[in-house]
C-alpha positions in Angstrom: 86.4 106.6 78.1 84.5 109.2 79.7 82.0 109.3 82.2 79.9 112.2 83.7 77.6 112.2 86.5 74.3 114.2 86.4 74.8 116.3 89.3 77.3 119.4 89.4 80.0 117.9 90.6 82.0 116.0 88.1 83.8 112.7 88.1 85.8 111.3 85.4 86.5 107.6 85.8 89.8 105.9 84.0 89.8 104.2 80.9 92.0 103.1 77.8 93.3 105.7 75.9 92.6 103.8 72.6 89.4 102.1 71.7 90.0 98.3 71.3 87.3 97.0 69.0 84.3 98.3 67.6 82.3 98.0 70.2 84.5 101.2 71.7 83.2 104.0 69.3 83.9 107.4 70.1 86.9 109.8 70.5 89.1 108.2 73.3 91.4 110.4 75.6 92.2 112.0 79.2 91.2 114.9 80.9 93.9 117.7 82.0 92.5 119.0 85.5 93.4 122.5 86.6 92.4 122.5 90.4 91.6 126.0 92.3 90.8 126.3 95.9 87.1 126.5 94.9 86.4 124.9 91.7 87.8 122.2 89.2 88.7 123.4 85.3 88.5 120.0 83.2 89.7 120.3 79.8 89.1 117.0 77.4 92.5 116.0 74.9 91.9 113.6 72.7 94.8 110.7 72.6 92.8 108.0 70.7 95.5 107.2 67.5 92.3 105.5 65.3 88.8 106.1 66.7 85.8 103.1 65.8 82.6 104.8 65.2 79.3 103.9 63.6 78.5 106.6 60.9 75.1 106.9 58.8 74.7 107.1 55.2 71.5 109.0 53.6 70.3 106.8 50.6 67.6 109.1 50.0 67.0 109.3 45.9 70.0 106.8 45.1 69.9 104.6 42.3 73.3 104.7 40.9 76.3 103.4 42.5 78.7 106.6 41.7 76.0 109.0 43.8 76.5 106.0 46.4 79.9 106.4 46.0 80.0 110.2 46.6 77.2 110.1 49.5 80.1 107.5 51.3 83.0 109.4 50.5 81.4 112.6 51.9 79.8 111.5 55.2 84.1 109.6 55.5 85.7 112.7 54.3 83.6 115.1 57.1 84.5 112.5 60.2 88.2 112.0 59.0 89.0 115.9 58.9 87.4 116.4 61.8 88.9 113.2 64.4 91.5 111.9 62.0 92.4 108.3 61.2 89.2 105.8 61.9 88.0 102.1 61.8 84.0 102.8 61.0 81.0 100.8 59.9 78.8 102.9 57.3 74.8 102.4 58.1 72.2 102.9 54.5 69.6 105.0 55.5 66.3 106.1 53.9 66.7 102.8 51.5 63.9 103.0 49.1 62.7 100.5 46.1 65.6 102.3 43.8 68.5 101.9 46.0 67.4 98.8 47.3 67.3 97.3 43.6 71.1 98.9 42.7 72.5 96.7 46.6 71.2 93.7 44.4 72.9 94.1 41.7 76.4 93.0 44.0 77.2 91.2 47.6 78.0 93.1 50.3 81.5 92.5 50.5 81.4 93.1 46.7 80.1 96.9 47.5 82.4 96.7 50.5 85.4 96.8 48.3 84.1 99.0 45.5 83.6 102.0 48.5 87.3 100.9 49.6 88.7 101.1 46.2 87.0 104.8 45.8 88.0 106.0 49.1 91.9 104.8 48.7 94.7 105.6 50.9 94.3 109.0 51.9 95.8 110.3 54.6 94.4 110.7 57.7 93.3 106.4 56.7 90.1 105.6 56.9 88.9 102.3 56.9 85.2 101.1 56.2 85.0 97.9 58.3 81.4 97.1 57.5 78.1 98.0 55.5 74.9 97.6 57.3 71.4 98.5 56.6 68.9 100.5 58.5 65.3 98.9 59.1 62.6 100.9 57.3 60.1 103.1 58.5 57.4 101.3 56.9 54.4 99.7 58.5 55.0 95.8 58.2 51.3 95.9 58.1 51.4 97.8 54.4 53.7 95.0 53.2 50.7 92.6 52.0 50.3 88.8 53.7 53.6 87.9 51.8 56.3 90.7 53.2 54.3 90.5 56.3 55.0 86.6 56.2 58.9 86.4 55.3 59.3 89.2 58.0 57.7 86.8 60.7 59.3 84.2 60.1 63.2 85.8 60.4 61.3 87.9 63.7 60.9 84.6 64.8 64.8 83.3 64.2 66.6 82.2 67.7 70.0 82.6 68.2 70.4 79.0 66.9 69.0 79.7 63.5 70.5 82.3 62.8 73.7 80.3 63.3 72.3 77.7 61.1 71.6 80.7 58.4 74.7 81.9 58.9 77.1 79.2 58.9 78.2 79.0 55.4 79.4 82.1 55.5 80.9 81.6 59.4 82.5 78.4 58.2 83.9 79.5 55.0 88.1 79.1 55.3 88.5 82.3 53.7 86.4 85.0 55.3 86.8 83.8 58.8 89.2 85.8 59.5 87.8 88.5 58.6 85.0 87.8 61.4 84.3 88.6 64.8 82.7 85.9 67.0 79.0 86.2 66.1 77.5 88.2 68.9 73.6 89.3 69.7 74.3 93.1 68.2 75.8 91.0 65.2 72.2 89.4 64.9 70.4 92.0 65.0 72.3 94.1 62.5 71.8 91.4 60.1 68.2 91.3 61.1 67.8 95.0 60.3 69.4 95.1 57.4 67.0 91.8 56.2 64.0 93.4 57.3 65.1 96.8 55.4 65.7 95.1 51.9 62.6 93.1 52.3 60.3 96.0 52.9 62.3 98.3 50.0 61.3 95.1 47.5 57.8 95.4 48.6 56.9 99.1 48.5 
């Protein structure tokens, strides 16, 4: 982990050397310190064997799942050569009526393991934890009394429903283990990504 203050002097605070969980994005590492009787020379080396980061995805113009495919394996082939081996989740941008209609066509965790398939075991490994959707750009108010409707009703979801929603997949014996504890971040996501498919039906 690193730290900076925003003054000139500069303190680096400890951390691990390796990012637990996905909630620890980012290059992890330590800081080799060269000391001088009037300044400090701080040089960053990265030690972090698998870095967890949240990378985005342009759907701009997609329809087909092989330009999918390619848009993935490129925005995964940049990050890999540049930090190496990586745990990531991939977020859909600029999701439009197109691209929105082809994500229908399969689950999630079906489209999950078609980009895993593609991507393979290359070295340095890269592997694509989770898909998640960006909310659109689009006025809620241009969605007509129906989109404006569905969207206020999940808006107005508590924690509690959104368990409820959730539990047949949270309860299922199978895909539990691939499952963290549903958190508020995890609600959200799955907010956004509801919100984004809704309004990319509508426009």
């Amino acid at each position: 982990m690193r730290q900076r203050s925003q003054f000139a002097s500069k303190f680096v605070y400890p951390g691990n050397l390796q990012g637990r969980h996905r909630n620890e994005r980012g290059v992890k590492g330590f800081y080799e310190v060269t000391l001088s009787k009037v300044s400090a020379a701080l040089h960053f080396i990265p030690a972090s064997s698998i870095v967890f980061e949240r990378l985005e995805v342009s759907c701009k113009g997609i329809s087909h799942a092989n330009e999918w495919l390619v848009a993935c394996r490129e925005v995964l082939e940049s990050f890999a050569s540049q930090y190496g081996a990586a745990i990531v989740e991939l977020v859909m941008l600029d999701i439009d009526s197109g691209t929105a209609e082809l994500f229908r066509q399969s689950t999630e965790q079906e489209w999950l393991e078609v980009l895993r398939d593609a991507i393979g075991n290359g070295e340095p490994f890269v592997w694509v934890q989770k898909l998640s959707f960006a909310q659109s750009a689009t006025p809620i108010t241009a969605l007509g009394t129906l989109g404006q409707s569905v969207i206020g009703r999940i808006d107005g979801w508590q924690a509690d429903d959104w368990k409820d929603v959730l539990k047949e997949l949270y309860q299922h014996t199978q895909g539990v283990k691939y499952l963290d504890i549903l958190q508020t971040d995890d609600i959200e996501e799955v907010k956004a990504a509801a919100r984004a498919l809704i309004v990319a039906e509508m426009e």
